[in-house]
C-alpha positions, 0 to 999 in steps of 0.5 A: 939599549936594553933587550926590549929596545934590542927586540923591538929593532929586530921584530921592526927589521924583520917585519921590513925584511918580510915586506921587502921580500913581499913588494920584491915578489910582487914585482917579480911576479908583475914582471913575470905577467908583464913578460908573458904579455909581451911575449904573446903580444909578439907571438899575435903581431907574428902571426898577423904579419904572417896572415897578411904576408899570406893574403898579400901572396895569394892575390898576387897576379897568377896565384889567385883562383880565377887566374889558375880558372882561366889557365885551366880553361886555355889548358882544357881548350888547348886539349880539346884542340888537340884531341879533336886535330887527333879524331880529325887526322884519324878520320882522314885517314880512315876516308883515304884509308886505300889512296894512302896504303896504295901511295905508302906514306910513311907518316900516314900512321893514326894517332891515339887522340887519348895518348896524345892527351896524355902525352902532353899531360906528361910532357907539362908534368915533366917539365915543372916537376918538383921533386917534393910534389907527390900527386905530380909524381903520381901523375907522372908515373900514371901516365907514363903507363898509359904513354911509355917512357919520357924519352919514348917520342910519339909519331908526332913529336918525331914529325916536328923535330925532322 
């Protein structure tokens, strides 16, 4: 062999070397796209299972917003309720006001149809309390300054337990 056959071997190698190089870097780089592919195909799959896991929760029974409509009307019935049996005791003792001062009833006492809302208002607060729930918290400490402490009962609350 001379230095041309020696020459050509070497320029044949090297272009071969260069075209391996080429066709490896075009397989790394279609592996890299086929890579992101993938992986934004998984980040779009999670974010739908999350969106339908999302939609699945929220039209569970109890969580839907007519449901929590209807619980917000029996809430609003119930304290209309209460504060009316508040106006109506108030009253009564308003008409009787001189039989009830002359017979010295201990329990003849008037009740605050507005404390006795906020009382019960605090009392649910109370017992679901979440310690991560800043507006429960808020209103918990709202309205305990409209009540008194939690531990502070009410003349009502003192009759039902004697």
């Amino acid at each position: 062999m001379n230095s041309t056959d020696d020459l050509m071997t070497r320029a044949r190698q090297a272009l071969a070397d260069e075209e391996s190089a080429r066709l490896q870097a075009k397989a790394d780089e279609l592996a890299t796209a086929d890579e992101r592919a993938r992986l934004q195909a998984e980040r779009q799959a999670q974010r739908e299972k999350a969106k339908a896991d999302a939609e699945v929760a929220l039209s569970a029974e109890g969580v839907t917003l007519p449901d929590l409509a209807d619980k917000l009307d029996d809430a609003v019935a119930a304290l209309v309720d209460l504060a009316e049996a508040a106006c109506n005791r108030n009253e009564v003792i308003r008409q009787h006001a001189a039989g009830l001062q002359a017979a010295q009833l201990p329990d003849a006492q008037r009740t605050s149809a507005g404390l006795m809302l906020a009382r019960a208002a605090i009392l649910a607060a109370a017992k679901i309390q979440r310690r991560d729930d800043a507006d429960l918290r808020r209103l918990l400490t709202d309205l305990t300054s409209i009540t008194g402490p939690l531990s502070r009962s009410t003349v009502v609350e003192r009759a039902r337990r004697s």
